[in-house]
KEKE-165895 format. One line per field, with one value per residue (C-alpha): residue in three letters; residue number from 1; x, y, z. Coordinates in steps of 0.1 Angstrom, whole numbers, m for minus. Layout:
! residues N
resn: [Ala, ...] $
resi: [NUM, ...] $
xx: [X, ...] $
yy: [Y, ...] $
zz: [Z, ...] $
! end
This chain:
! residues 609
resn: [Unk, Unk, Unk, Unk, Unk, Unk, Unk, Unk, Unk, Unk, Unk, Unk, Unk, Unk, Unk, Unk, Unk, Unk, Unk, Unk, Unk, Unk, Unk, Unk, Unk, Unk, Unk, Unk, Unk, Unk, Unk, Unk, Unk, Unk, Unk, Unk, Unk, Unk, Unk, Unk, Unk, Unk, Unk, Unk, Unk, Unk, Unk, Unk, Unk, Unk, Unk, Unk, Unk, Unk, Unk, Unk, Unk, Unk, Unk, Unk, Unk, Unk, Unk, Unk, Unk, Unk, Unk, Unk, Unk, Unk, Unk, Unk, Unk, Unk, Unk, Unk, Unk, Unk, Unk, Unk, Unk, Unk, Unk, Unk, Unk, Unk, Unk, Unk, Unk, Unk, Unk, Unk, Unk, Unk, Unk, Unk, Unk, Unk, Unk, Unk, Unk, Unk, Unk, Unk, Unk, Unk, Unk, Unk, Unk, Unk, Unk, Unk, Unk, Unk, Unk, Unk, Unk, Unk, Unk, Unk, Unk, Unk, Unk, Unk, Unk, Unk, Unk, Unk, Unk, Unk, Unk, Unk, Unk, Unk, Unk, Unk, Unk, Unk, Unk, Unk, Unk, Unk, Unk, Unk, Unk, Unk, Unk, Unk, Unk, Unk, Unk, Unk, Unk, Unk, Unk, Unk, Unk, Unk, Unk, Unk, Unk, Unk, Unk, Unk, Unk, Unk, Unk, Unk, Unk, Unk, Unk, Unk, Unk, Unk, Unk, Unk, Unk, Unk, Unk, Unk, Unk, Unk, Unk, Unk, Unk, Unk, Unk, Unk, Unk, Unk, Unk, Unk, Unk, Unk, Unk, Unk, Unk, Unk, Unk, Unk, Unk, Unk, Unk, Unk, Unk, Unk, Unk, Unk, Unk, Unk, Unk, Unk, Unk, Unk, Unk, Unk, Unk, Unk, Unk, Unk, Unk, Unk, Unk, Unk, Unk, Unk, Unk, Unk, Unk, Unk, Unk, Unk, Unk, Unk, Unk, Unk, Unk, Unk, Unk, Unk, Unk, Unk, Unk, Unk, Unk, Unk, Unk, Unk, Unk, Unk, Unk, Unk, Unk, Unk, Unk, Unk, Unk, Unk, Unk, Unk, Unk, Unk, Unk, Unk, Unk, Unk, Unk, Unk, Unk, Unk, Unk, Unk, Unk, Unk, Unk, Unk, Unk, Unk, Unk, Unk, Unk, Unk, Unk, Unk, Unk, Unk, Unk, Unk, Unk, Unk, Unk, Unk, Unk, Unk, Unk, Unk, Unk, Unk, Unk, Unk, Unk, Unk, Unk, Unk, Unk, Unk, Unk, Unk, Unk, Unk, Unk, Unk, Unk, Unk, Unk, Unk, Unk, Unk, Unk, Unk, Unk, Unk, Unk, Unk, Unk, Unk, Unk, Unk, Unk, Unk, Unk, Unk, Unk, Unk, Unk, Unk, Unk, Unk, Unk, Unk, Unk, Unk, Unk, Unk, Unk, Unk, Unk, Unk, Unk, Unk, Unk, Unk, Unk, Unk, Unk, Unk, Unk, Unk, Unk, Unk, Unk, Unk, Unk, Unk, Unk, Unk, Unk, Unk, Unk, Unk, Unk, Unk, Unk, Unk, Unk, Unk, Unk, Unk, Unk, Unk, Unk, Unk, Unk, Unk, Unk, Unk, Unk, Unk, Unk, Unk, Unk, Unk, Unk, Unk, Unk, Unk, Unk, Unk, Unk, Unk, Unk, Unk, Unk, Unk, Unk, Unk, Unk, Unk, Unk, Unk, Unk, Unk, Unk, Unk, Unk, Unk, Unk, Unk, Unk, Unk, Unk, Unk, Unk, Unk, Unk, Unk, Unk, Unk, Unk, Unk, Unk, Unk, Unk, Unk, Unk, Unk, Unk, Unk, Unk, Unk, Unk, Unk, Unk, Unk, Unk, Unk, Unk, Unk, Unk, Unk, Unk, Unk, Unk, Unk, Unk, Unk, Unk, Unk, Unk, Unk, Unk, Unk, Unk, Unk, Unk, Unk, Unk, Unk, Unk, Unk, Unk, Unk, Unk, Unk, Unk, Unk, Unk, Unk, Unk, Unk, Unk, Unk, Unk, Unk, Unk, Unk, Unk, Unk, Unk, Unk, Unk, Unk, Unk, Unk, Unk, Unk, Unk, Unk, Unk, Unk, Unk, Unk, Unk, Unk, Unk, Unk, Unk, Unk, Unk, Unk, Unk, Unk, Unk, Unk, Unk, Unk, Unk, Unk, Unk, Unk, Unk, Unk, Unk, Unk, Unk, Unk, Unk, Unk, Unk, Unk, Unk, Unk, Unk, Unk, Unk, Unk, Unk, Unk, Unk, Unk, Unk, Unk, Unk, Unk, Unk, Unk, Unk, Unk, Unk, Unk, Unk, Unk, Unk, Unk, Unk, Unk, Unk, Unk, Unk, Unk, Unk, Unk, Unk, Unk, Unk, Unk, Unk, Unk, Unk, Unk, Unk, Unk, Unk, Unk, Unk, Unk, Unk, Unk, Unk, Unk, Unk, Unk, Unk, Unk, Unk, Unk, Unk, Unk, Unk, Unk, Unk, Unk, Unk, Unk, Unk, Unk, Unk, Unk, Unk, Unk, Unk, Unk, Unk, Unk, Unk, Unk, Unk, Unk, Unk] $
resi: [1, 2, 3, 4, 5, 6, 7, 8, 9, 10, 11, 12, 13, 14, 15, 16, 17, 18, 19, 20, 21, 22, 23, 24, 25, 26, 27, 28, 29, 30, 31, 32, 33, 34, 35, 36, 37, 38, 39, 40, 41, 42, 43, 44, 45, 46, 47, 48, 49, 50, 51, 52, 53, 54, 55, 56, 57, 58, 59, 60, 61, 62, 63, 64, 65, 66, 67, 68, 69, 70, 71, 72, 73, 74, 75, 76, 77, 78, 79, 80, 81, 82, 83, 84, 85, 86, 87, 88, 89, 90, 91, 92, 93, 94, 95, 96, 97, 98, 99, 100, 101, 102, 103, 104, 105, 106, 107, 108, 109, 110, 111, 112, 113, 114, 115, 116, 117, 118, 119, 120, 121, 122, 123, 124, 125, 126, 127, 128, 129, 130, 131, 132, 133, 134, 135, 136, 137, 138, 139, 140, 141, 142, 143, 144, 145, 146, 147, 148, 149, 150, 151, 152, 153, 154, 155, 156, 157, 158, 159, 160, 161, 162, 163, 164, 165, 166, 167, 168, 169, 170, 171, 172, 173, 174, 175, 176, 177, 178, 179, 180, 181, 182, 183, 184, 185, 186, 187, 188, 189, 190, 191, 192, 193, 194, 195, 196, 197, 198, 199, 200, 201, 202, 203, 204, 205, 206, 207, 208, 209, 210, 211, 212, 213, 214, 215, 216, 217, 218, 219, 220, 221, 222, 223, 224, 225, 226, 227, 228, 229, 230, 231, 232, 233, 234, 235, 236, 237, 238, 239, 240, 241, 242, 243, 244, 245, 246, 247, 248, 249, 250, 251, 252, 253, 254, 255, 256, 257, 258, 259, 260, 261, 262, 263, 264, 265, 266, 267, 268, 269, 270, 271, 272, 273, 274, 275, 276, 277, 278, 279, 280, 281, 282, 283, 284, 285, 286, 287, 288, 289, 290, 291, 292, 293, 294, 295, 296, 297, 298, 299, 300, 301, 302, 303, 304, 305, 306, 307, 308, 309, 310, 311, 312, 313, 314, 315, 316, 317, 318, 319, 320, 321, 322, 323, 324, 325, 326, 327, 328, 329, 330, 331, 332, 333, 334, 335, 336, 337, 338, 339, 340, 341, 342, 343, 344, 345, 346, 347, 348, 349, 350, 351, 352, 353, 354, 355, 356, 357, 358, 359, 360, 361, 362, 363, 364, 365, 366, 367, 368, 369, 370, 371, 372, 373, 374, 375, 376, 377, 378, 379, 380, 381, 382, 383, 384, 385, 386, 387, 388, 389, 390, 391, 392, 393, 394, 395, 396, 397, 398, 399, 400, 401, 402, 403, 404, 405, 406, 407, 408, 409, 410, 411, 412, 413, 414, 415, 416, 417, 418, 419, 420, 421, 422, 423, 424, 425, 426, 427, 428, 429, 430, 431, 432, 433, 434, 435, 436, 437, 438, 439, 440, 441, 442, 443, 444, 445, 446, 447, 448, 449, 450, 451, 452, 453, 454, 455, 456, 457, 458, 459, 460, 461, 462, 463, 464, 465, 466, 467, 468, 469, 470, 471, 472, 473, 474, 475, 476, 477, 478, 479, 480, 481, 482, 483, 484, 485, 486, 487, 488, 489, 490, 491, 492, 493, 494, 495, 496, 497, 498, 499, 500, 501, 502, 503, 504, 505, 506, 507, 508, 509, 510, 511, 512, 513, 514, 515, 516, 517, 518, 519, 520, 521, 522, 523, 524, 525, 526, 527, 528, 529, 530, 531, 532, 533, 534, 535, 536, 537, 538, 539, 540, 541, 542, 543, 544, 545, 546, 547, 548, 549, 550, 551, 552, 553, 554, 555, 556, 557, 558, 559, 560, 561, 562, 563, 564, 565, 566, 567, 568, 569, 570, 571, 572, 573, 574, 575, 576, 577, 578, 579, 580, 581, 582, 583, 584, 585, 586, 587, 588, 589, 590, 591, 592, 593, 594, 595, 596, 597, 598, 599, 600, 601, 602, 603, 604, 605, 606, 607, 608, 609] $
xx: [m151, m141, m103, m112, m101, m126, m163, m173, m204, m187, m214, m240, m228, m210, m224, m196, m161, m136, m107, m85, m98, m134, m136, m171, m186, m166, m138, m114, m94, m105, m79, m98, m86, m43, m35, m27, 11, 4, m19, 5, 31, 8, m2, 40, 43, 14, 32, 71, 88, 109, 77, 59, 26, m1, m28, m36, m32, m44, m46, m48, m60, m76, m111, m111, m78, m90, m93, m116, m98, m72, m85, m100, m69, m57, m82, m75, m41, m49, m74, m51, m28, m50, m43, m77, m107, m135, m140, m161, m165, m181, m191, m208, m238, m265, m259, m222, m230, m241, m205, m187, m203, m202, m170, m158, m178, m156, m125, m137, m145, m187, m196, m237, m244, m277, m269, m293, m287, m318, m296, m270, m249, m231, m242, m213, m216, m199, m169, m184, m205, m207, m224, m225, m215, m250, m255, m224, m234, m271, m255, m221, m214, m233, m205, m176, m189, m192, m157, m141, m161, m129, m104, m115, m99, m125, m123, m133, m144, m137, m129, m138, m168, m165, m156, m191, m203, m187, m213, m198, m168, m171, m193, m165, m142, m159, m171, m137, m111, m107, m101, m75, m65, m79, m80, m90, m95, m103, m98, m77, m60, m83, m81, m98, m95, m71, m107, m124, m98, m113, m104, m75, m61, m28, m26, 3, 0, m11, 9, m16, m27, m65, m64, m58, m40, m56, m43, m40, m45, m10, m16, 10, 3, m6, m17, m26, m44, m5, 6, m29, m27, 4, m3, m38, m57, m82, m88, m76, m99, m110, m129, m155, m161, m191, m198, m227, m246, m264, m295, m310, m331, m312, m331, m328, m355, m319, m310, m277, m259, m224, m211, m190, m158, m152, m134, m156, m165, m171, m202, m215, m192, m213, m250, m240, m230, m264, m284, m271, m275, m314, m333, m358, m326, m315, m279, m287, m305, m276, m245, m269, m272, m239, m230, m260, m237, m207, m219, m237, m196, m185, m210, m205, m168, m160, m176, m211, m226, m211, m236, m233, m240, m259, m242, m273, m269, m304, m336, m357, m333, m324, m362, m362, m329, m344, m373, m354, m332, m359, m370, m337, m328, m358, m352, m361, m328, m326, m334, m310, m328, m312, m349, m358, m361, m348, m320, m293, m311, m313, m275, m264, m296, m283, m242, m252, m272, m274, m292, m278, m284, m287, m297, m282, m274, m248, m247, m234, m206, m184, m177, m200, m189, m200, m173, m194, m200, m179, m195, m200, m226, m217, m245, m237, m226, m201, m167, m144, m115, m126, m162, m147, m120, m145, m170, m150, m139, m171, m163, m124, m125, m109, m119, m97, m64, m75, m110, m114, m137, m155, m166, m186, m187, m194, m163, m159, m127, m129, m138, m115, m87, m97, m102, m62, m51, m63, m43, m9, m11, m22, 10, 32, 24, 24, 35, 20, 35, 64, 52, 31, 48, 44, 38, 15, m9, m7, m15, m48, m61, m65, m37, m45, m75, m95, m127, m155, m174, m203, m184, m194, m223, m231, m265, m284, m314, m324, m348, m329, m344, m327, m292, m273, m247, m218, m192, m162, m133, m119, m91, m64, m31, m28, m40, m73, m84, m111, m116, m111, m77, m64, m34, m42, m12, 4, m6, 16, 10, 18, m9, m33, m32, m38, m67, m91, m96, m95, m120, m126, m116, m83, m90, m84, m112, m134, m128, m139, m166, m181, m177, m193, m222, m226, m254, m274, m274, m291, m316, m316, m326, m338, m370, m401, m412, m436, m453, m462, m471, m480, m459, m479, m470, m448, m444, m426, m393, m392, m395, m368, m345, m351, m345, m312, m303, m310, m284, m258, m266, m253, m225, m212, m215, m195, m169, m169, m161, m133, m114, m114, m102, m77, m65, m61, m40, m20, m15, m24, m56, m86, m86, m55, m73, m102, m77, m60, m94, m100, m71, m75, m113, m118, m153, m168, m168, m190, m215, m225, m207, m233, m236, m214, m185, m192, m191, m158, m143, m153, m139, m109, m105, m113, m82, m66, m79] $
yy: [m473, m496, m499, m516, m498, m512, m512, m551, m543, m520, m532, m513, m480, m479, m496, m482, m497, m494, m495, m462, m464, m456, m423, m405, m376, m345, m360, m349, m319, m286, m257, m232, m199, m201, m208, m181, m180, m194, m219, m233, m234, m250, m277, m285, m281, m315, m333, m325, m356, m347, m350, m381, m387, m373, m385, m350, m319, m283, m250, m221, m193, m158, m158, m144, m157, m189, m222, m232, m229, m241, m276, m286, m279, m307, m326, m330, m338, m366, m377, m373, m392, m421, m416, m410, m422, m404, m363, m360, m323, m313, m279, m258, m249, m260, m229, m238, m269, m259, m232, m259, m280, m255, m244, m280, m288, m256, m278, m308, m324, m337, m333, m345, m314, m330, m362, m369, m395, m415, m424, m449, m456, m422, m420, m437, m404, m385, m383, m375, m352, m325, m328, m307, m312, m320, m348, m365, m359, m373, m407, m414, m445, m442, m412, m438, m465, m440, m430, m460, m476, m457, m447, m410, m372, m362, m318, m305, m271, m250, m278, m256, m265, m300, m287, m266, m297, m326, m348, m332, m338, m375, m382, m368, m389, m417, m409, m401, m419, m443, m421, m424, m386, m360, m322, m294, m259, m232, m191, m183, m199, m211, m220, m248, m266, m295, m321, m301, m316, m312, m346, m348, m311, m310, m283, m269, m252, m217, m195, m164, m149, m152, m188, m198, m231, m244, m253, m239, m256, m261, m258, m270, m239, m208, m177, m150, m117, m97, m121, m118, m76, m74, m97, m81, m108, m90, m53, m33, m27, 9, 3, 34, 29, 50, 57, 71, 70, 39, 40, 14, 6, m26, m49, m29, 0, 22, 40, 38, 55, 46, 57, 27, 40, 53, 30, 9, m26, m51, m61, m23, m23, m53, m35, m3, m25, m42, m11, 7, m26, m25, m16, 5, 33, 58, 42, 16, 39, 64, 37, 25, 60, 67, 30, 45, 75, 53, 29, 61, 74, 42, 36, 73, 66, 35, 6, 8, m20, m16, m36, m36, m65, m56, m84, m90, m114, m133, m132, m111, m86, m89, m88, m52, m41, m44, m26, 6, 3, 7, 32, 54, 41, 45, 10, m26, m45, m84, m104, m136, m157, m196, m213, m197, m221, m197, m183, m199, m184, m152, m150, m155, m132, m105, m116, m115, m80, m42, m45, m19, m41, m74, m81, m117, m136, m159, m181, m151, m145, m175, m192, m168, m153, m116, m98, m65, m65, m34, m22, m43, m30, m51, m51, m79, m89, m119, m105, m140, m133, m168, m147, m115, m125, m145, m121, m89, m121, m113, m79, m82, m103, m81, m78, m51, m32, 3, m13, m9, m19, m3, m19, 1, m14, 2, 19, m14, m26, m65, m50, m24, m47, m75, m41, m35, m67, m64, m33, m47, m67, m42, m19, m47, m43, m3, 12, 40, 73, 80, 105, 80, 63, 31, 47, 68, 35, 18, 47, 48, 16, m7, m33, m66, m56, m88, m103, m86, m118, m109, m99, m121, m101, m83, m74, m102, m84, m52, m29, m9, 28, 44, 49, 79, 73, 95, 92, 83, 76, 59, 32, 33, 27, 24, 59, 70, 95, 119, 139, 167, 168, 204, 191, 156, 136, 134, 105, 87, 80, 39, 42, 65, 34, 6, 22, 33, 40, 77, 96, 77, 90, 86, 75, 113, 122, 93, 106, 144, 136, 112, 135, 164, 144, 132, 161, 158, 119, 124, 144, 125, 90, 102, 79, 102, 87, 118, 116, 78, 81, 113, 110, 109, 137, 128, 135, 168, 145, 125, 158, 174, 144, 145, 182, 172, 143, 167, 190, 159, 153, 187, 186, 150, 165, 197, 172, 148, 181, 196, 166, 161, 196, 185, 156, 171, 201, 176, 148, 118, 97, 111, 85, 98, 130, 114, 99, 129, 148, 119, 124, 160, 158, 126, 110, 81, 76, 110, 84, 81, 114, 140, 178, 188, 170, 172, 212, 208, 184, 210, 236, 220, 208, 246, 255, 230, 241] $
zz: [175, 147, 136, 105, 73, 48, 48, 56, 27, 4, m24, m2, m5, m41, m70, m94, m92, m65, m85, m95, m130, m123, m137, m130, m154, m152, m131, m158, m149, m157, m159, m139, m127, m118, m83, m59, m44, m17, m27, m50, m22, 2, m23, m28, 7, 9, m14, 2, m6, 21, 51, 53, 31, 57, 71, 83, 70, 86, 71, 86, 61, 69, 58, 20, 10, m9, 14, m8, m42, m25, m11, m48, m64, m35, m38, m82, m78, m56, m79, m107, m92, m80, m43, m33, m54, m32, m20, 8, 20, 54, 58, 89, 72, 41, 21, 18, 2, m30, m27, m25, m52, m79, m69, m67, m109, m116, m111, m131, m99, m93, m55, m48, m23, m19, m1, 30, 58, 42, 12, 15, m12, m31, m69, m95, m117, m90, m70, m39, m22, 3, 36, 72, 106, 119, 90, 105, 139, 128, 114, 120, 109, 76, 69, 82, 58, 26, 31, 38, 12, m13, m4, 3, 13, 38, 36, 72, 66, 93, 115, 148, 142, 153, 185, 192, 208, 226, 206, 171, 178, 191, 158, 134, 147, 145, 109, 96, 120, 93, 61, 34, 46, 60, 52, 80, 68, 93, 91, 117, 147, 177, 214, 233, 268, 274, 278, 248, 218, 183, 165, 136, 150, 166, 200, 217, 251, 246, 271, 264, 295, 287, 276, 316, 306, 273, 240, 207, 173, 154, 117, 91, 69, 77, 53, 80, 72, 69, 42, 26, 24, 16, m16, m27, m15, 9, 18, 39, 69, 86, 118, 131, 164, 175, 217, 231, 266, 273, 303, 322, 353, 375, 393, 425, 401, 403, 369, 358, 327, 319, 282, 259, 258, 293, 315, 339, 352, 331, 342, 332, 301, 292, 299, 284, 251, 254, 259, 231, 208, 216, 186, 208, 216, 190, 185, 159, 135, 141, 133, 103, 88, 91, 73, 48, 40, 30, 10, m11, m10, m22, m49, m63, m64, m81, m64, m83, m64, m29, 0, 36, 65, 93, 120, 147, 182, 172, 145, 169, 165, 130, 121, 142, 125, 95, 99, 110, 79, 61, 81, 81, 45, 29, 10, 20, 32, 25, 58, 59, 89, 95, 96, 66, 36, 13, 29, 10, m21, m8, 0, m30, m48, m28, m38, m73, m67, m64, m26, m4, 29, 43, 76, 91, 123, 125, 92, 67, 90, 81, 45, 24, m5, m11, m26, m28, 4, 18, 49, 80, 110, 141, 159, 181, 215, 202, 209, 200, 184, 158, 152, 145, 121, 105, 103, 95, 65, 48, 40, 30, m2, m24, m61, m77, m59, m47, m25, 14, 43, 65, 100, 123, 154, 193, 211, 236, 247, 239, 205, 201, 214, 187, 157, 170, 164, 131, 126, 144, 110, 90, 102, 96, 60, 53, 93, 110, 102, 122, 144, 156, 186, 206, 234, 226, 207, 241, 258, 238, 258, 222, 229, 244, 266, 282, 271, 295, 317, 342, 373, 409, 425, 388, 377, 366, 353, 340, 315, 293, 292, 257, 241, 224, 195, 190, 166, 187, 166, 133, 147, 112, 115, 152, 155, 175, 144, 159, 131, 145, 139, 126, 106, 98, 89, 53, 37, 11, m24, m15, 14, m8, m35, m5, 10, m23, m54, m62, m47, m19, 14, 36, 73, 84, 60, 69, 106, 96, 78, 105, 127, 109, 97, 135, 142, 114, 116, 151, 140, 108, 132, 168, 176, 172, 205, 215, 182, 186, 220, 245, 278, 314, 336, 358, 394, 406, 421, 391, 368, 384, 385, 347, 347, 365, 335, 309, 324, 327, 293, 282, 303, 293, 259, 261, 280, 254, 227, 244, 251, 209, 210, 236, 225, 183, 199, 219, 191, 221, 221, 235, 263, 276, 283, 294, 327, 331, 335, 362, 377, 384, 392, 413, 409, 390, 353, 331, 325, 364, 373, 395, 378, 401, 393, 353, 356, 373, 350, 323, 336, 344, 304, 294, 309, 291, 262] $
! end
């Protein structure tokens, strides 16, 4: 790589002047909207005259809070001041292109968003233009010779990016090593290995236990989702986490049933989550009514043109999501694919809207404004903390004081562990009620809990067979709220203003009503699989082994009831019951538990009772 500073043909790529007094149409400054606290403090913080004038500069800003607001008001200071003459922006994905361009003509500042490798030089009516990761990676050295052509401030939005392939990151550094400065924007902090360094980020060593060695990115400001709820920014978050029995036949022809939220292996943690995520089973339509019912709550109290995100793992999947929210909705949701040439239109159609649903993979999750967008469906097996803050992002952007989220997401440990992070932050802002203790949270099996991998010797293949859903809990406040708590917890006028506008519900209620409308959602969204197609007799074994299922079934149920009735007399999580039941009845999780062992672990909680 080149250490040269200038472009040796700068006449090639610029045909307007080099010198500060080229001023392009619309460069002059536009007052916009006033900054946010601390976007004014992390511009002064930039310009301390006390640090040295950098070269790089990282901010780390939960998703919602402004990065981008913040970077143009950067960037037209520096312009003002005539210490960069050139903005180049690189962001993860097309649609963000045009965000960033009208956002940027918003503050007097003309980015091209349309710029392809085929064209050389940047237009002299402009101050720069906006490009992605792939561009750069598609022609690094034309990017290198366009913004050393001026001297530029090169904007790497979410700057993780450059680290999603070796080749991404070798080609941004060799675009941009040469830049006047450089900017890096990402929405929360991120890990990587010691041989996987994302270029212009500094790393210290990360002593987490799940990081096994590697290093964490340093930023030089840092807004995090506390700061941002406890000044308005974003929403507040309530996260429903629904079970349900997952069934599948392994490679060996053996069926296994294990349930979400009882403890087990990772390996079947993992299958049960996949099972139940299979559009086939009853528990998408089940979790998608049940986001249905919110959104109407929502929209009859105060937020007229609430919208929900329905989060899948890949397009064949999103196309089947959306078909049964039609089906259990009764209305047509937007589909959001990445290869379709109109998905950047539909976005923002459906941000500027009255939809109900969109249905989207990966590219709404990061960087995508929708502020209506209230609910979030995660129907998806990514479990990183970096995808989850960015993803529960899209739902957080807060418009008026008195607004809340809603995720519903499957009871899983990586994802109720990353959900309780979340609230750590959240408590930090209004705490828990003070009956609430520390040991009882921890006892509930939400802190800190690993990230499930496939276990040596796991099951590599398998057919999943169906899935319940089953309201489980709502996770507020560090509290496991079942709702069938008989005295719910008072709830204070501060915490009744931070979580909705009146007539919405308080976590407790949210928790009741779920769990009321549990029943009549099943009915509501069971797959009329006898109607479409007339089941072959089976043979007498296989009859009576269902026979036997059925019974489990009933039992797992009736388990599943009186440990809520257990666990609301005794004010402790339900999964504290759940290993005390274990304890007294020996035997393998409900899910894979024999009759005989279910009737006893029944009986024994009917005593409890």
């Amino acid at each position: 790589m080149s250490t040269s500073t200038q472009n040796t043909s700068p006449d090639l790529f610029d045909t307007a002047p080099a010198g500060p007094t080229a001023t392009p149409t619309g460069a002059a400054a536009s007052p916009g909207r006033p900054l946010r606290a601390w976007q004014q403090q992390a511009v002064e913080q930039y310009f301390d005259p006390e640090r040295p004038d950098p070269e790089d500069f990282l901010v780390t800003a939960t998703p919602g809070a402004g990065k981008t607001t913040f970077a143009l008001a950067l960037a037209r200071r520096l312009l003002d001041a005539r210490k960069v003459d050139r903005v180049v922006v690189v962001a993860p994905t097309d649609h963000l292109r045009t965000q960033w361009a009208e956002a940027a003509h918003r503050a007097g500042i003309e980015l091209d968003p349309t710029m392809s490798n085929a064209v050389g030089p940047v237009r002299p009516d402009v101050r720069g233009y906006v490009t992605t990761y792939a561009q750069v990676a598609g022609h690094p050295m034309l990017h290198r010779a366009r913004a050393t052509a001026k001297r530029s401030l090169v904007v790497l939005d979410e700057i993780h990016h450059a680290g999603d392939g070796l080749s991404w990151g070798e080609a941004v550094q060799e675009a941009f090593a040469d830049a006047r400065r450089r900017l890096s924007l990402t929405g929360t902090p991120f890990r990587t290995k010691a041989d996987e360094r994302i270029p212009f980020v500094k790393y210290v060593e990360d002593d987490s236990a799940e990081s096994e060695g590697g290093l964490r990115s340093l930023a030089d400001y840092t807004y995090g989702y506390r700061q941002a709820l406890a000044d308005g920014v974003v929403r507040p978050v309530v996260f429903a986490a629904y079970t349900g029995t997952s069934r599948w036949r392994n490679s060996a022809g053996e069926v296994v049933a294990a349930s979400l939220s009882e403890p087990s292996t990772k390996s079947v943690e993992a299958l049960a989550w996949k099972t139940a995520l299979d559009p086939r089973g009853d528990w998408v339509p089940h979790v998608i009514a049940a986001m249905d019912e919110r959104l109407e709550h929502l929209r009859e109290h105060g937020m007229h043109d609430a919208g929900g995100l329905v989060l899948a793992s890949d397009q064949d999947d999103a196309r089947a999501y959306a078909k049964i929210v039609q089906r259990v909705t009764g209305e047509k949701p937007v589909l959001i694919l990445s290869d379709d040439p109109k998905a950047s239109s539909k976005i923002q159609d459906f941000a500027d809207g009255d939809q109900r649903f969109a249905v989207c993979v990966r590219m709404v999750s990061e960087g995508v404004d929708v502020p209506r967008a209230a609910c979030l469906a995660w129907m998806t097996s990514y479990r990183t903390p970096l995808f989850f803050a960015q993803a529960v992002g899209r739902v957080v952007r807060a418009r008026a004081r008195g607004e809340s989220a809603t995720v519903f997401l499957p009871a899983v440990r990586p994802l109720l562990a990353l959900a309780a992070e979340m609230e750590t932050d959240r408590n930090h802002v209004i705490p828990p009620p003070p009956s609430v203790t520390s040991e009882e949270v921890d006892e509930g099996g939400l802190d800190l809990l690993p990230a499930p991998e496939r276990e040596p010797g796991g099951v590599q293949e398998y057919e999943a067979l169906e899935a319940q859903a089953e309201f489980a809990h709502v996770l507020h406040g560090g509290r496991a709220l079942l709702g069938t708590e008989t005295a719910p917890l008072e709830v204070s006028a501060e915490e009744e203003d931070f979580l909705g506008l009146p007539g919405l519900l308080s976590p407790e209620q949210t928790a009741a009503l779920l769990s009321q409308r549990d029943a009549e959602i099943r009915k509501r969204t069971a797959t009329p699989r006898a109607a479409e197609e007339p089941a072959a007799p089976a043979p007498a074994a296989e009859q009576d082994d269902e026979a036997v299922w059925h019974t489990a079934a009933l039992l797992r149920k009736e388990i599943h009831g009186l440990v809520g009735r257990v666990a609301a007399g005794r004010q402790v999580p339900h999964a504290t019951v759940y290993a005390k039941v274990r304890a007294a009845v020996p035997g393998p999780p409900s899910a894979s538990a024999g009759v005989d062992v279910l009737r006893r672990r029944r009986d024994h909680l009917l005593a409890m009772v």
